[in-house]
C-alpha positions in Angstrom: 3.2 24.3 11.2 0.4 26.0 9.3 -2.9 25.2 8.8 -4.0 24.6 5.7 -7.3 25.1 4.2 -9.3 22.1 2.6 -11.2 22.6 -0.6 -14.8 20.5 0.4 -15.5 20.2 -2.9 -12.2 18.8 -4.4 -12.4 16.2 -1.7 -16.1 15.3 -2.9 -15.2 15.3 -6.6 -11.9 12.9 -5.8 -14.1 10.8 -3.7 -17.0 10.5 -6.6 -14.1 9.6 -9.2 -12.6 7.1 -7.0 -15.7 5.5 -6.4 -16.6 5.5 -10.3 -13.2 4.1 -11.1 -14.3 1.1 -8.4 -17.8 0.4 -10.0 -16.4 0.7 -13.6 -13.7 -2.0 -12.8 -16.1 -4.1 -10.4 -18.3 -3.9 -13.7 -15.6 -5.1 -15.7 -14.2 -7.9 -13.6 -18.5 -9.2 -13.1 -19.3 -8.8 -16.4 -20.1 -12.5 -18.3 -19.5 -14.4 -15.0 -22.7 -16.1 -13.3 -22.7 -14.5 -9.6 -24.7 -17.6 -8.1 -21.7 -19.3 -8.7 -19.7 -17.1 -6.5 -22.0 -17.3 -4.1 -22.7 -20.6 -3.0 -18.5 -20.6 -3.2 -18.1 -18.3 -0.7 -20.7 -20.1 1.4 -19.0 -23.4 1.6 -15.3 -21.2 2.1 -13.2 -22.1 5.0 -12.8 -18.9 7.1 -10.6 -20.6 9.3 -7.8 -19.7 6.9 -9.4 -16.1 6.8 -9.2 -15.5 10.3 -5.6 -17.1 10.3 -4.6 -14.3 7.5 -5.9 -11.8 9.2 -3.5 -12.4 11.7 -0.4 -12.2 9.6 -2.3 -8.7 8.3 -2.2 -6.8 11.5 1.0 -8.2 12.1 2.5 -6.2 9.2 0.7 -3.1 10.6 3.3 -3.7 13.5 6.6 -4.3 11.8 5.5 -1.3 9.5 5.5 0.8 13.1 8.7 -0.3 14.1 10.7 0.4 10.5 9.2 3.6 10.5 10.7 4.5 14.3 14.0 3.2 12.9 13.9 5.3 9.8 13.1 8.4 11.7 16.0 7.7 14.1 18.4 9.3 11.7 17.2 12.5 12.0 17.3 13.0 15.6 13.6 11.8 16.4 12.7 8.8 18.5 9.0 8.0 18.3 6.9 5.9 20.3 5.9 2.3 18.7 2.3 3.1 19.8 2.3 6.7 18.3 4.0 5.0 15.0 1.1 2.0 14.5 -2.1 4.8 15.3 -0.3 6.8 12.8 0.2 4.5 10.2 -3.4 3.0 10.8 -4.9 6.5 10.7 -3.4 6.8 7.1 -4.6 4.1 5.7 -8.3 4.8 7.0 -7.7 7.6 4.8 -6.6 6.2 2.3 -10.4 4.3 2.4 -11.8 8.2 1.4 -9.3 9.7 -1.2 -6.9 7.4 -2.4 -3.2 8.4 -1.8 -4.7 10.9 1.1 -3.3 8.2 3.9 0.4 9.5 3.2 0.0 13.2 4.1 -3.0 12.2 6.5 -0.1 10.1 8.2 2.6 12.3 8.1 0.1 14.9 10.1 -1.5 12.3 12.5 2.2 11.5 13.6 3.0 15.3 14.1 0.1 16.1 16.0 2.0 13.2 18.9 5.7 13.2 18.1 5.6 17.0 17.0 8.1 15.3 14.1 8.0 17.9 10.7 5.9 16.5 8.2 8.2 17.2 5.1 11.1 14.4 7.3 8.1 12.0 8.1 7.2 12.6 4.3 10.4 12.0 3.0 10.4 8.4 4.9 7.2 7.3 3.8 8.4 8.0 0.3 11.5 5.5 1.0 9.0 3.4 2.2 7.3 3.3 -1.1 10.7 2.8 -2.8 11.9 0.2 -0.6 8.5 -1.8 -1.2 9.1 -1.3 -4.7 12.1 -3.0 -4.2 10.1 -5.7 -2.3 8.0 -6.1 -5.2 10.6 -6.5 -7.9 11.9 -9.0 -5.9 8.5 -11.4 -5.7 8.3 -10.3 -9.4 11.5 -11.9 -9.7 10.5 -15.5 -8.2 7.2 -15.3 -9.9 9.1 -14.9 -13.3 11.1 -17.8 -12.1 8.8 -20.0 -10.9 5.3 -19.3 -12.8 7.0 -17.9 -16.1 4.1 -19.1 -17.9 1.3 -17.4 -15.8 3.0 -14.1 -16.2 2.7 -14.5 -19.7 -0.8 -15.5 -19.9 -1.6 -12.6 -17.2 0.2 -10.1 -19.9 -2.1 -11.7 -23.0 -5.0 -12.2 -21.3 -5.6 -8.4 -19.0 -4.1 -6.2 -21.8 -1.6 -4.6 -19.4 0.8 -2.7 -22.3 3.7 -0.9 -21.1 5.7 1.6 -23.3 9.3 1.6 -22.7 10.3 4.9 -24.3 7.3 6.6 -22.0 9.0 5.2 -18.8 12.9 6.3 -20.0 11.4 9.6 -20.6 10.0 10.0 -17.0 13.2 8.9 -15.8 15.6 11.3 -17.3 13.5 14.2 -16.3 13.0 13.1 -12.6 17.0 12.7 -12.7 17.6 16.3 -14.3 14.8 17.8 -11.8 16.7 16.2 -9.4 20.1 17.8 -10.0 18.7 20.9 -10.9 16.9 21.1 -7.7 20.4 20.6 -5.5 22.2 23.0 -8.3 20.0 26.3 -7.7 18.5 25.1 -4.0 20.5 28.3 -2.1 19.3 30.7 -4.5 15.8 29.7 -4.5 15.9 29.4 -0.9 16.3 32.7 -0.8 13.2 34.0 -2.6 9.9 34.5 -0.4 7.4 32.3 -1.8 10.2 29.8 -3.0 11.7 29.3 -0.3 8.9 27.6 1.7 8.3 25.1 -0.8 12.3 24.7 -1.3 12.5 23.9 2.7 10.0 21.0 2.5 11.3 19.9 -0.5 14.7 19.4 0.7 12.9 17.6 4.2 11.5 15.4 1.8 15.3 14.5 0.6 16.2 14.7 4.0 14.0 11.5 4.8 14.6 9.9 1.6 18.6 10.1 2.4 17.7 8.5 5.8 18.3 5.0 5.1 21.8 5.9 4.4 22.3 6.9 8.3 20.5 4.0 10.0 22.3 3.0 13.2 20.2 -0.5 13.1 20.7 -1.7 9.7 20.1 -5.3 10.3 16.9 -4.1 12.0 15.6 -2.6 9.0 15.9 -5.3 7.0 14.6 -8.0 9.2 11.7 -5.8 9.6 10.9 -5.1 5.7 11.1 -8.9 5.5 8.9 -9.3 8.4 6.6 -6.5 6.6 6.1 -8.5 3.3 6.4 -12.8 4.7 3.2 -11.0 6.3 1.7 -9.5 3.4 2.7 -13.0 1.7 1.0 -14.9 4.2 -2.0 -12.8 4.5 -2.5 -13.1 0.3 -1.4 -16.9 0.4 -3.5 -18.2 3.0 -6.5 -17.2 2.0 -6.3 -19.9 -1.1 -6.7 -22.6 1.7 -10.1 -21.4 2.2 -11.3 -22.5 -1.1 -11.4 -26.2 -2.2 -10.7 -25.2 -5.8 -7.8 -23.4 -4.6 -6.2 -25.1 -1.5 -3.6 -27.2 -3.9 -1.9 -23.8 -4.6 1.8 -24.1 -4.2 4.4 -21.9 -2.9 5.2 -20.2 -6.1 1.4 -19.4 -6.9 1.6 -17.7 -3.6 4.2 -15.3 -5.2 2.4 -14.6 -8.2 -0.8 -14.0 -6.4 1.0 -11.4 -4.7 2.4 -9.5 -7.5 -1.4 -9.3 -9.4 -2.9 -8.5 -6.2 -0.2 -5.4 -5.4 -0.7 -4.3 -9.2 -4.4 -4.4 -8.5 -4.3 -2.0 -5.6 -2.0 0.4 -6.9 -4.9 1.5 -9.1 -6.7 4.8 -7.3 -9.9 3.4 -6.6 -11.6 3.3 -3.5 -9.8 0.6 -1.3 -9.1 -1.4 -4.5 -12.8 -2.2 -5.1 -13.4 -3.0 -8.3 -9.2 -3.1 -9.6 -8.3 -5.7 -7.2 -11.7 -8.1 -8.4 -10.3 -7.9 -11.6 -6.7 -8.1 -10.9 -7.5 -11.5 -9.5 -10.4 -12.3 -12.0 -7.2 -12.5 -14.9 -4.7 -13.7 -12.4 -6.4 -16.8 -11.5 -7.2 -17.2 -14.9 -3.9 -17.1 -16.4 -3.0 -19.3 -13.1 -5.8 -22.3 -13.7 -4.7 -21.6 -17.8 -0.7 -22.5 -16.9 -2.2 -26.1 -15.0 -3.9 -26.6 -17.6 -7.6 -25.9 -16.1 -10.7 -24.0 -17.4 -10.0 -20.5 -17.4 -13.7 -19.9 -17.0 -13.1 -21.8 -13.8 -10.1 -19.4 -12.9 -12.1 -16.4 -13.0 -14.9 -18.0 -10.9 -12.3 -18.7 -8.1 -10.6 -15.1 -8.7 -13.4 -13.2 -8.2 -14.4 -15.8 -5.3 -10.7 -15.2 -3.6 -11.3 -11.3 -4.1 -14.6 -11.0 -2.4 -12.7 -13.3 0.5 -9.2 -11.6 0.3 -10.5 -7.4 -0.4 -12.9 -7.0 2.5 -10.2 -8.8 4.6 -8.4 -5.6 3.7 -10.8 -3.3 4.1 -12.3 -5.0 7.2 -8.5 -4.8 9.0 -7.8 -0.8 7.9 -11.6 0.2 9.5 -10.9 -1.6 12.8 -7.5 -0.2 12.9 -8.0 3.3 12.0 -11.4 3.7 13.7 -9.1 2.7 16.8 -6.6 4.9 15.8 -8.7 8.1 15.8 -9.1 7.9 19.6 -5.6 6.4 20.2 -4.6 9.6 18.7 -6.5 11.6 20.5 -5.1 10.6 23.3 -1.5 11.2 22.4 -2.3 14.9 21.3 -4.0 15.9 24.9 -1.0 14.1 26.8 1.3 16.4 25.1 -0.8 19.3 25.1 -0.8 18.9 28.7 3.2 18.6 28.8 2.9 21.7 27.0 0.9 23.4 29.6 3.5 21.9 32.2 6.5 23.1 30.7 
C-alpha cells in the first residue's frame, strides 16, 4: 500500500468551511428564539432517558462491527469483531475533523490490523451507505404513513426544494459511467497511470458486489435491523427527557428520525449547527400537526438538539479516543507476527 502525502493546508481550509457551515446554520436555527428559554429547559431535563439512549448508541457501534465482518467475509477476509468496532470508531472520530474523512480514515485504520485492501473495505462501506439508505426510505415510508401531515409542514415550513429532472440527470450518467467503466476496464487496465486507479476502482465494485455472496444472509439483516431499532431508540428516547415532549408517540419517533438523518447528512462539523435546525423545523412542523404553538416546537427542537447532538458527539470522542490506542495495539501485535514469521 503506498503512502500518500497530505496536503496541511487543504485539511485546514476543509476544517475552517466545515466549521463556518456549523456556525452559519447554528446562527440560523438560534436566530428569533429567546435562549433563556432553552436554558432553564435543559436544566429541569430528565437525563435518565439520556443515559438510557446512550446505551442503545454504542450498541449500534457494535452491530455496525459485526455487519461489517460479515460483509467482508465474501471476499476471503475474516476480521476480528474488536479490530472491526476500533476501526469503525476511529472513523467517525474523524469524521468530527473533516466531514466525510471517517470513510477512507476507516478503511486505513482497519488495514493497518487486518492488512484488508482498502479499495474492498471501501467498496463495503459504500454498501453500507446504500443499505442505510435503504434503511432510511424505509422510516421515510412509515413517517409518510403515520405523520403525513408533519412531512408536509416540514417541506413548507424549512424550504427543502428538490428538482426532479436534476436527480434523473445524475442518475443516467452514474448508470452510463457505470457500463462504460466494465465496457473499456481491460483496456484501461492496461495503461500505466490508468491502471492503478482502474484496480481500486474495480475493488470498490468488488465490495459493493459483496452482499450478493454473503454466506449469513439472515445475519446481515438481523444486524442492519439491530443497527437502526438502535439508532431509533437512541433518537426516540431522548423525547422522554423533556416534559413538553414525553407524550411523543411511536410514529413521532419515526419522523424524528428521518429530520434528524437529513440534518446530519449536511458537511458540517459533527452536525453542529444542521442538525439544531433540522430539529428546530421538525418539532415545529410536529407541535403544528397536534395542533400546538409552533413557537413552542422550536423551543423544544432546539432544546432536544442541544440534549440529542452532544449525545452524539460525546459517544464518537469516547469511542474513537479509545480507539486510537486500541489500534495501536493491533498494529504492534502484528508487526510483531511479522517479525516472527
Amino acid at each position: 500500500m503506498e503512502k500518500k502525502t497530505s496536503n496541511p493546508l487543504k485539511s485546514v481550509i476543509t476544517i475552517v468551511v466545515s466549521l463556518a457551515f456549523a456556525g452559519f446554520f447554528l446562527w440560523l436555527a438560534l436566530r428569533g428564539l429567546d435562549f433563556k428559554v432553552i436554558q432553564k429547559s435543559l436544566v429541569k431535563a430528565n437525563y435518565f432517558w439520556v443515559a438510557f439512549a446512550a446505551v442503545f448508541g454504542i450498541m449500534a457501534y457494535w452491530f455496525r462491527a459485526i455487519r461489517w465482518n460479515l460483509m467482508l467475509e465474501p471476499m476471503g477476509h475474516s476480521i476480528s469483531n474488536s479490530n472491526s468496532l476500533w476501526s469503525i470508531s476511529f472513523g467517525y472520530l474523524m469524521n468530527l475533523t473533516i466531514p466525510r474523512s471517517g470513510e477512507v480514515a476507516r478503511a486505513t485504520a482497519l488495514y493497518g490490523v487486518e492488512k484488508v485492501p482498502v479499495d474492498k473495505s471501501f467498496g463495503t462501506i459504500i454498501l453500507e451507505r446504500v443499505v442505510d439508505l435503504v434503511c432510511m426510505i424505509g422510516f421515510l415510508g412509515l413517517t409518510l404513513a403515520f405523520k403525513y401531515e408533519a412531512i408536509v409542514s416540514f417541506y413548507e415550513n424549512s424550504g427543502v426544494t428538490m428538482n426532479p429532472n436534476k436527480i434523473l440527470i445524475g442518475l443516467l450518467v452514474l448508470i452510463i459511467g457505470t457500463v462504460l467503466f466494465f465496457v473499456f476496464k481491460k483496456r484501461l487496465a492496461t495503461v500505466p497511470f490508468l491502471g492503478k486507479i482502474i484496480n481500486f476502482i474495480d475493488g470498490i465494485f468488488q465490495g459493493l458486489t459483496s452482499i450478493f455472496k454473503l454466506k449469513q444472509k439472515g445475519k446481515f439483516i438481523l444486524y442492519t435491523l439491530g443497527i437502526w431499532i438502535s439508532y431509533y431508540f437512541a433518537a426516540y428516547l431522548v423525547c422522554f427527557a423533556l416534559p413538553e415532549t414525553s407524550n411523543f408517540t411511536v410514529a413521532d419517533g419515526f419522523f424524528i428520525i428521518v429530520v434528524g438523518t437529513l440534518g446530519m447528512m449536511i458537511p458540517a462539523s459533527g452536525g453542529i449547527g444542521a442538525f439544531n435546525l433540522a430539529m428546530k423545523f421538525g418539532f415545529m412542523a410536529l407541535f403544528i400537526s397536534m395542533g400546538k404553538s409552533a413557537d413552542l416546537g422550536a423551543e423544544m427542537g432546539l432544546t432536544y438538539s442541544f440534549i440529542s447532538l452532544p449525545l452524539q458527539i460525546t459517544i464518537m470522542l469516547v469511542m474513537g479516543l479509545i480507539s486510537i490506542p486500541m489500534l495501536a495495539k493491533a498494529r504492534n501485535n502484528v508487526a510483531e507476527k511479522d517479525i516472527q514469521n
